[in-house]
Backbone bond lengths (Angstrom), bond angles and torsions (degrees), N, CA, C in turn:
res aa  C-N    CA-C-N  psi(-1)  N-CA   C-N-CA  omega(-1)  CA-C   N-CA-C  phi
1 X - - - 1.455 - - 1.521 109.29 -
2 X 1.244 115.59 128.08 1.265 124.82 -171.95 1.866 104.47 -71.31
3 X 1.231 113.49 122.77 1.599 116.68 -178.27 1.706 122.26 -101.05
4 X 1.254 122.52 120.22 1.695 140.56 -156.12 1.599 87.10 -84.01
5 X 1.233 103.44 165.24 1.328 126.23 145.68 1.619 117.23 -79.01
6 X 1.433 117.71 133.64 1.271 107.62 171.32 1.653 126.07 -69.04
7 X 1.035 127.79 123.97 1.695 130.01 -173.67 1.776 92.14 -52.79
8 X 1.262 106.42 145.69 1.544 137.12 164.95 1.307 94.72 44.21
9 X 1.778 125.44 66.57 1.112 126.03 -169.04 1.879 97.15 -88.39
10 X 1.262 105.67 -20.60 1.343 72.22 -162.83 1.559 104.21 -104.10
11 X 1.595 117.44 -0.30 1.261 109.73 151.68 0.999 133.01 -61.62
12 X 1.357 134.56 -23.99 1.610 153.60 148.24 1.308 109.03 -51.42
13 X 0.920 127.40 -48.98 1.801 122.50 176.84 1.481 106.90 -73.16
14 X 1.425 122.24 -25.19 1.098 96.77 -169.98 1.868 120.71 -92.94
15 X 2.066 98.35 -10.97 1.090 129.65 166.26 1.734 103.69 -51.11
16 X 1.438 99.46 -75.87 1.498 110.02 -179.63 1.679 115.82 -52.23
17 X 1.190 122.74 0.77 1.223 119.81 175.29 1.883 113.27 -106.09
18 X 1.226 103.33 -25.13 1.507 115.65 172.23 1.562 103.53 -65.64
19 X 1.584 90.11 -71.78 1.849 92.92 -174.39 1.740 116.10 -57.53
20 X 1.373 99.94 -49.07 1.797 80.61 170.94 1.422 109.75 -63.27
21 X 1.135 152.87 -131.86 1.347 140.85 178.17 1.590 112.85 56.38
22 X 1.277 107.32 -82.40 1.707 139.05 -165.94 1.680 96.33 -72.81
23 X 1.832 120.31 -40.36 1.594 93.66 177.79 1.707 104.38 -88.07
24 X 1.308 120.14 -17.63 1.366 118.28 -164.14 1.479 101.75 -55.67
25 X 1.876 111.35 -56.83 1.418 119.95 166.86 1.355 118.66 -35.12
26 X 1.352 127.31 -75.43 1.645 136.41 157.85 1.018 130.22 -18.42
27 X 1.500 124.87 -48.02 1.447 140.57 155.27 1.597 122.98 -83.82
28 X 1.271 107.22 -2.16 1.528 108.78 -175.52 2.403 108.91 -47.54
29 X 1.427 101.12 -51.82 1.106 112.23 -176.36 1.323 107.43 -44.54
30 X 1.876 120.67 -68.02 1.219 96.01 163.26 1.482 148.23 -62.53
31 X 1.153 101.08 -19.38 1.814 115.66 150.60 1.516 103.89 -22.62
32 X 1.427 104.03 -95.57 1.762 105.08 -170.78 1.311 108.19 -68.53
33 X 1.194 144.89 6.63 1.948 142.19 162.23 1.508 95.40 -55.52
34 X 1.649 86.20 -68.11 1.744 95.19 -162.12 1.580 105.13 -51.14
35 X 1.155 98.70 -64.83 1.757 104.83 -169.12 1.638 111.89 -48.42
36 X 1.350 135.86 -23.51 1.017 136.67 -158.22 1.902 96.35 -103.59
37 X 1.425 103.85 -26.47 1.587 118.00 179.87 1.982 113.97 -63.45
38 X 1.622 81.12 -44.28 1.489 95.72 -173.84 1.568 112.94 -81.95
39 X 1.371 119.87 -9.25 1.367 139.21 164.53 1.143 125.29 -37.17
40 X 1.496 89.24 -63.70 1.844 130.56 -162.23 1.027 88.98 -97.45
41 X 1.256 160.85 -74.69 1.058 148.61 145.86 1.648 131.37 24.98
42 X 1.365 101.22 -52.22 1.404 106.88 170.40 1.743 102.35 113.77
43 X 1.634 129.40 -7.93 1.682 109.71 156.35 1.509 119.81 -50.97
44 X 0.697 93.56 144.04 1.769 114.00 168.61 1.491 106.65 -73.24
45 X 1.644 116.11 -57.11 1.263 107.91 167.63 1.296 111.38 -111.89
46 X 1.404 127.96 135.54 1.986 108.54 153.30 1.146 129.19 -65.04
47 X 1.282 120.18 -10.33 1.438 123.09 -171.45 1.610 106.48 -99.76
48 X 1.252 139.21 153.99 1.306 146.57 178.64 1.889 78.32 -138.00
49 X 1.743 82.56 119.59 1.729 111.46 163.84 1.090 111.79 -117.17
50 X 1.233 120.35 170.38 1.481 131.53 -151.98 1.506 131.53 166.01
51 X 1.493 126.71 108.55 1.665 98.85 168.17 1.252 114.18 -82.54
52 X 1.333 75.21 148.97 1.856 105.55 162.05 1.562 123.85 -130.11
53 X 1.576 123.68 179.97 1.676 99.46 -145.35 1.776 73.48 -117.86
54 X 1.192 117.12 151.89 1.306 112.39 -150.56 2.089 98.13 -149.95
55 X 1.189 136.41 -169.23 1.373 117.65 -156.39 1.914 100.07 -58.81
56 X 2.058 96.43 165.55 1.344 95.98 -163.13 1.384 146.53 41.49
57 X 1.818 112.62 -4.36 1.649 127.49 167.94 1.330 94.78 119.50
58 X 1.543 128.01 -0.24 1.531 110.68 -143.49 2.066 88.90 -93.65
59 X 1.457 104.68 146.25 1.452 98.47 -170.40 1.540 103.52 -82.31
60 X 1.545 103.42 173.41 1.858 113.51 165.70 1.382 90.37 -160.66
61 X 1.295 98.24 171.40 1.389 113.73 -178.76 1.988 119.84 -94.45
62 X 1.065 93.47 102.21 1.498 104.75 -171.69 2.022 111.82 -71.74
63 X 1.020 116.94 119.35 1.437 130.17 -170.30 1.504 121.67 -109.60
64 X 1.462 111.04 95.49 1.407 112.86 -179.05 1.312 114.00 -123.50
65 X 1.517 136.20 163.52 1.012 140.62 -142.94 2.106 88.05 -100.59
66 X 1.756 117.76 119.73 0.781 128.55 173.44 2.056 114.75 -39.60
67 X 1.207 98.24 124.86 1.725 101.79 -178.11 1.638 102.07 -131.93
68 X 1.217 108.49 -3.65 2.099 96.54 165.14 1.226 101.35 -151.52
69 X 1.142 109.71 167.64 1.956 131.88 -153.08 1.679 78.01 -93.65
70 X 1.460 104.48 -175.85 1.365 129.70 -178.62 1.292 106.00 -139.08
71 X 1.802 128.72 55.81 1.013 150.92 -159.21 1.698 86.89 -110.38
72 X 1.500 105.87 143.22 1.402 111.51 -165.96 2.051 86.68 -140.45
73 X 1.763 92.28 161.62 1.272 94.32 173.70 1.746 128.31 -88.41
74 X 1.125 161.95 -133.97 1.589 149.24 172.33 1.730 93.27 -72.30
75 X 1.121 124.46 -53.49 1.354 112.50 171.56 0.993 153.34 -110.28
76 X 1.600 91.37 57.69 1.774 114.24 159.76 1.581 100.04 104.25
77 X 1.448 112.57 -41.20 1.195 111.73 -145.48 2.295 113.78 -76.80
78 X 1.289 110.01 149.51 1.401 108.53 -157.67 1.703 92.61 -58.40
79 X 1.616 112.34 137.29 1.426 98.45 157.41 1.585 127.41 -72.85
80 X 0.983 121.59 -172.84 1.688 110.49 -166.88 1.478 97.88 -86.73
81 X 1.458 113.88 175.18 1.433 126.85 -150.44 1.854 113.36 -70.20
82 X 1.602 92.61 -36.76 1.423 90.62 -173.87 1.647 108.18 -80.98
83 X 1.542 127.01 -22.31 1.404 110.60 -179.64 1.496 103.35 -93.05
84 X 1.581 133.43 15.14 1.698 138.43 140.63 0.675 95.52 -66.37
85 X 1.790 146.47 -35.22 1.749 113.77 -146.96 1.508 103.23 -95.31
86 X 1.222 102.83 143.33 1.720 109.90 -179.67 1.212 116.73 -77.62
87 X 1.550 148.28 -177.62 1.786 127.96 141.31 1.514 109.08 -54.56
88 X 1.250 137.63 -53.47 1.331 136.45 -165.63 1.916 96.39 -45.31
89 X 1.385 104.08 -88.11 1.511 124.47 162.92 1.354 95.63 8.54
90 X 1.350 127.62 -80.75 1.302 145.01 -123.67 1.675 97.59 -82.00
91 X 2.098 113.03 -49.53 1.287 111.51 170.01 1.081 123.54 -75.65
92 X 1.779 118.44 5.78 1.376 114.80 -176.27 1.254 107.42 -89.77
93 X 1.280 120.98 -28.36 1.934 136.27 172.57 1.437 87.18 -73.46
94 X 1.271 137.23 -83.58 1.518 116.22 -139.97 1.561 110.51 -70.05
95 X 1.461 115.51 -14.98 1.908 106.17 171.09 1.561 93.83 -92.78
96 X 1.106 133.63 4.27 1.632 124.32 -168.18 1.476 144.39 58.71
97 X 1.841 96.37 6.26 0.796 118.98 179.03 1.947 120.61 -58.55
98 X 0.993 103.14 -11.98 1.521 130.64 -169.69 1.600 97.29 -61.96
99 X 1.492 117.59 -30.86 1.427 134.78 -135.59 1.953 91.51 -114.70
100 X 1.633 111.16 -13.17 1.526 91.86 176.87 1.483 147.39 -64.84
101 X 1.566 94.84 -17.47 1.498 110.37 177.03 1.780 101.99 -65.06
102 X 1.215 132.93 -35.65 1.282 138.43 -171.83 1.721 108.75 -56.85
103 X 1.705 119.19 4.63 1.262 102.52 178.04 1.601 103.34 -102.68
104 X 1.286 110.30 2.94 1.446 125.14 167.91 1.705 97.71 -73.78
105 X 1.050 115.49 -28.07 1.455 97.09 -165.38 1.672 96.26 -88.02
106 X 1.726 114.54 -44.92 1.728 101.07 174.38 1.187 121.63 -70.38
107 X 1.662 129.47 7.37 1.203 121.67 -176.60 1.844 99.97 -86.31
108 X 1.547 115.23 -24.83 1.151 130.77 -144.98 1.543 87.16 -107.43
109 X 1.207 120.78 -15.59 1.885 115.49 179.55 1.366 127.21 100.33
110 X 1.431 107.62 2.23 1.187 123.50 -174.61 1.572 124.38 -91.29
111 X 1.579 108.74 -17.44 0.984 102.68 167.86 1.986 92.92 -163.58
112 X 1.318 118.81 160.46 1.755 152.76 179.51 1.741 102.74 -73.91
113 X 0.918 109.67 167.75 1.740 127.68 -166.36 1.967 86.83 -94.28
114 X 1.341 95.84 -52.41 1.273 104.36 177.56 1.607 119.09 -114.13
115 X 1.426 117.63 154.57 1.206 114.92 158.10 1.780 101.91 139.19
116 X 1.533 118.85 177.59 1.218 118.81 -169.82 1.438 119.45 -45.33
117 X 1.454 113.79 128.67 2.026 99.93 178.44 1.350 96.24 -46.52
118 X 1.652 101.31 162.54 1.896 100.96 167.24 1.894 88.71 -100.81
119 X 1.132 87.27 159.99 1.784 103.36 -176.33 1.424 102.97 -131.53
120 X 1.690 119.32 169.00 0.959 130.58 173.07 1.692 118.34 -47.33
121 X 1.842 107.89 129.04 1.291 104.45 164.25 1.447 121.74 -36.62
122 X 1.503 145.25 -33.15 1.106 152.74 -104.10 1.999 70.32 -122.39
123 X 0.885 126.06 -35.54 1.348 119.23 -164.53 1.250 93.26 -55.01
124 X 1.240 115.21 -78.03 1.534 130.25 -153.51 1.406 124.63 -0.98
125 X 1.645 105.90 -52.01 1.736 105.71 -167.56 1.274 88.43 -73.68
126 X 1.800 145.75 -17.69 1.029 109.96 -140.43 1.692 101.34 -108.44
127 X 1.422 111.50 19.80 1.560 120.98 -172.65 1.361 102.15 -84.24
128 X 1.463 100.97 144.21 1.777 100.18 166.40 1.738 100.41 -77.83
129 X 1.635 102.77 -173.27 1.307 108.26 -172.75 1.789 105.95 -55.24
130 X 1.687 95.86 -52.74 1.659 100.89 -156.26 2.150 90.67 -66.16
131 X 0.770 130.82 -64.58 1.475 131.98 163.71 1.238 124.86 11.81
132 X 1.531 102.06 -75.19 1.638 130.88 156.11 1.816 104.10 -39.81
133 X 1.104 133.41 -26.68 1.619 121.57 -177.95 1.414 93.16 -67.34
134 X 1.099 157.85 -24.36 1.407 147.53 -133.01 1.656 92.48 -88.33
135 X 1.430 121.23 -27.24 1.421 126.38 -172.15 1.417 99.33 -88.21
136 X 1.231 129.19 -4.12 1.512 111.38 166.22 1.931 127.74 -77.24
137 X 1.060 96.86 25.90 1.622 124.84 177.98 1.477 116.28 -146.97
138 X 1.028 133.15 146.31 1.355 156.22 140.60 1.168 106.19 -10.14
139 X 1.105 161.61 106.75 1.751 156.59 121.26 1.735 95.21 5.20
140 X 1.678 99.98 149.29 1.394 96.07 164.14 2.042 98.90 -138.65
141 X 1.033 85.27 179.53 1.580 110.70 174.19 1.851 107.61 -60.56
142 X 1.551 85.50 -64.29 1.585 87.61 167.19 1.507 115.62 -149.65
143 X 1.193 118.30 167.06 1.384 113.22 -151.32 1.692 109.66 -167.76
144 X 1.409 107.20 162.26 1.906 106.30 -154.73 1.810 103.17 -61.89
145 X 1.338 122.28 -16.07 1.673 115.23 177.68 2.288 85.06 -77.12
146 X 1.099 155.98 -34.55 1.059 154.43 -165.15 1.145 116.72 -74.56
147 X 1.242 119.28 -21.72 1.798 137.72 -158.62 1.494 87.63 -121.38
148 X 1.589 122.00 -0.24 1.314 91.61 -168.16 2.091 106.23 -148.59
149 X 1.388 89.09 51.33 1.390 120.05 -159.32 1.163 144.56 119.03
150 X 1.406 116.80 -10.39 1.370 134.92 171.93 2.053 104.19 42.48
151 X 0.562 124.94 -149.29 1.612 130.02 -169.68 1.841 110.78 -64.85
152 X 0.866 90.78 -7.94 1.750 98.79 177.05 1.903 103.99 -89.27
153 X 1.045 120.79 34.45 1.473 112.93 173.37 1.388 104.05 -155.58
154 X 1.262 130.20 139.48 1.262 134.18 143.56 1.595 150.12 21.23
155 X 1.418 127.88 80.03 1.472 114.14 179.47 1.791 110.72 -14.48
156 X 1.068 111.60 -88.66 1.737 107.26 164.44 1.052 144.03 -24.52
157 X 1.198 104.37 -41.23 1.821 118.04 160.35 1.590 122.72 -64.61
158 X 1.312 108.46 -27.58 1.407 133.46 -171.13 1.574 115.14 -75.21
159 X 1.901 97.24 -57.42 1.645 111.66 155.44 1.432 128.89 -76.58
160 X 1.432 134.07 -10.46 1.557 132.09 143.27 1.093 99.06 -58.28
161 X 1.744 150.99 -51.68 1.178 117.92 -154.55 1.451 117.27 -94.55
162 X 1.718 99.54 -8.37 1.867 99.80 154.49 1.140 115.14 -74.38
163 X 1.200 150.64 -40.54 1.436 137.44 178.45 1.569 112.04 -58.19
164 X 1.413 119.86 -37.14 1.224 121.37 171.14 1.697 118.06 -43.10
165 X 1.305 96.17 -64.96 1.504 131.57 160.77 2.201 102.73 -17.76
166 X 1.448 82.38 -71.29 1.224 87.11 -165.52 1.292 119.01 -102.37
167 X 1.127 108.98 21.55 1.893 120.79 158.82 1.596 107.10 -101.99
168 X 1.477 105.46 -22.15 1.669 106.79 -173.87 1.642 121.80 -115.24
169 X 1.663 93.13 9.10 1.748 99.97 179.32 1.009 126.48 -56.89
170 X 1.365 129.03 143.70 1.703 133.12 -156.39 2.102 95.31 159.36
171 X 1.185 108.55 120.19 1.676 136.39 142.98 1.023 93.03 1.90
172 X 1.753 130.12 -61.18 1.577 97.24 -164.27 1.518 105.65 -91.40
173 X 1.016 128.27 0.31 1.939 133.04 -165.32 1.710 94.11 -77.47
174 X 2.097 102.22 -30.22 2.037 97.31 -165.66 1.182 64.65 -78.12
175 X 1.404 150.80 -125.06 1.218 170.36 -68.38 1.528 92.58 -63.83
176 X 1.289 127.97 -65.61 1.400 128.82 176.93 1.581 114.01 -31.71
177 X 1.564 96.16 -72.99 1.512 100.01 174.37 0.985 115.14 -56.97
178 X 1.728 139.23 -8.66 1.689 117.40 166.38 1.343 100.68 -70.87
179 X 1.223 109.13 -75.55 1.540 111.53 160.82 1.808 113.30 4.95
180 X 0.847 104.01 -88.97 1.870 116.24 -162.79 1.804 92.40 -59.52
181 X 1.832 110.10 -35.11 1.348 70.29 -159.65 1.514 117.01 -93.92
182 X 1.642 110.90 14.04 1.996 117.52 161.47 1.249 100.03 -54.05
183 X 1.783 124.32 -60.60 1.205 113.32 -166.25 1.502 114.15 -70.08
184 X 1.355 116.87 -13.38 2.178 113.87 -175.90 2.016 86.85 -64.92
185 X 1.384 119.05 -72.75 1.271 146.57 178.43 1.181 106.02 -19.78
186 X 1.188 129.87 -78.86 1.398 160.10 -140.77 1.432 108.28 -88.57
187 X 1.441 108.55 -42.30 1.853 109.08 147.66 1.123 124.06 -135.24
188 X 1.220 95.53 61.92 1.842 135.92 178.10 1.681 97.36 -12.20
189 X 1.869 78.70 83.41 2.009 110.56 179.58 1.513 91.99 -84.35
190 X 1.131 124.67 139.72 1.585 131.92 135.27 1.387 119.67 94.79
191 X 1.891 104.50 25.49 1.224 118.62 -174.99 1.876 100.40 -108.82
192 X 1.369 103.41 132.71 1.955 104.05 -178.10 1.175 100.83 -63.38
193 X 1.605 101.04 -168.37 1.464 114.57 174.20 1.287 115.82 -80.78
194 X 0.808 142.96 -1.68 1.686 153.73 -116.11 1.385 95.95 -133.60
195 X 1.373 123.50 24.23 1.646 125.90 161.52 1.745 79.61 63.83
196 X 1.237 125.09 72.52 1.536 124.57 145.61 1.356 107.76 31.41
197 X 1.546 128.88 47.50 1.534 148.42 162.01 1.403 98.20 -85.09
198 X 1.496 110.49 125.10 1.572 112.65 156.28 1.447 119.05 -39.71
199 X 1.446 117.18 179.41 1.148 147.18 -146.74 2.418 79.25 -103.18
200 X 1.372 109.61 145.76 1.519 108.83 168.79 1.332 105.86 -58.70
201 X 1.669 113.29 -175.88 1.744 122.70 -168.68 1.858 86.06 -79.93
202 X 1.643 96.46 137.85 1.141 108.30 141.79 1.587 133.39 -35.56
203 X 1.790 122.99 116.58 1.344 78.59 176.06 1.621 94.97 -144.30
204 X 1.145 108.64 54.87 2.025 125.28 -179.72 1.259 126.66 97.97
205 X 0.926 98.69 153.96 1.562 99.05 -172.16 1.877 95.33 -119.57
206 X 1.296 96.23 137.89 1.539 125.52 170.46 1.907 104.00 -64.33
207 X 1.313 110.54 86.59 1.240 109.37 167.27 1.459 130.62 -17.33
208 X 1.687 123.58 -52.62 1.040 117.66 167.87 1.361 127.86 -57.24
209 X 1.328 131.31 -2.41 1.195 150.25 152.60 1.406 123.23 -88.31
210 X 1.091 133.59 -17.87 1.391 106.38 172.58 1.440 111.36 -100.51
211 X 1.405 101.17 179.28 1.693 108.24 -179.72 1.491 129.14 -33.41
């Protein structure tokens, strides 16, 4: 797939470098709460690292604030997500607070304030062509599939509203989505019942279905 330059890239970087900066400071306090909570607590690490496939596919290491143990059953193996998740864990996903270490990652270039989540490398082969556009932008923190159901909608639904995203990107489209996404957050819209657990692994989309 042939890969674009993003339009008004470097007004966007230089956006995403103000606002990360300015909330990292702002949020710093809860920064060290959490991290110092999850300490005492008994993680080993607070941080949950990870790649993810990030502009053009290329990976980085995505950094979020640990929300389940790494408690396994007699043989070894991880138990499933909801008997990892702790209470802490659980309010750190549904206020999103889980997600603050990630302005380390746009301060560092790796990822936008806004724009497509980055997801597991493991996706990649399994995108159709139009799918695969979602990497012609920056990953963001949050982004128009986030503002517009958050985990309560559809793998497919998720990648229509990145292509949207990224056929219609422009300064005022983040501004909206900051906008929408205090109020998604703030009365934590579009999270299941499922103790605010992602959506299962991606695992392809049926061509005749996508875009």
């Amino acid at each position: 797939m042939e890969l674009n330059v993003e339009k008004g890239y470097f007004l966007k970087r230089a956006v995403d470098l103000l606002l990360g900066v300015t909330m990292l400071f702002l949020l710093s306090p809860f920064f060290v709460l959490v991290y110092i909570i999850l300490k005492v607590s008994g993680c080993k690490q607070a941080f949950f690292v990870q790649k993810r496939a990030g502009l053009h596919g290329n990976t980085f290491n995505l950094l979020k604030f640990r929300t389940m143990s790494d408690c396994t059953d007699a043989n070894g193996k991880l138990l499933d997500d909801h008997l990892r998740m702790h209470p802490l864990g659980n309010m750190l996903r549904m206020t999103s607070l889980d997600e603050i270490p990630q302005l380390i990652n746009v301060i560092k270039g790796d990822m936008s304030i806004v724009g497509p989540r980055p997801l597991l490398p493991d996706y990649l082969p399994l995108y159709s062509d139009e799918q695969l556009k979602r990497h012609l932008v920056k990953p963001g923190i949050t982004g128009l599939a986030q503002v517009s159901g958050r985990n309560l909608i559809t793998w497919e639904s998720k990648f229509n509203y990145d292509l949207q995203y990224v056929e219609n990107c422009s300064l005022g489209l983040d501004i909206k989505i900051l906008f929408k996404t205090l109020w998604v957050v703030f009365g934590a819209k579009g999270i299941n019942g499922n103790h605010g657990l992602p959506l299962g692994r991606f695992t392809g989309t049926d061509e005749s279905l996508a875009i």
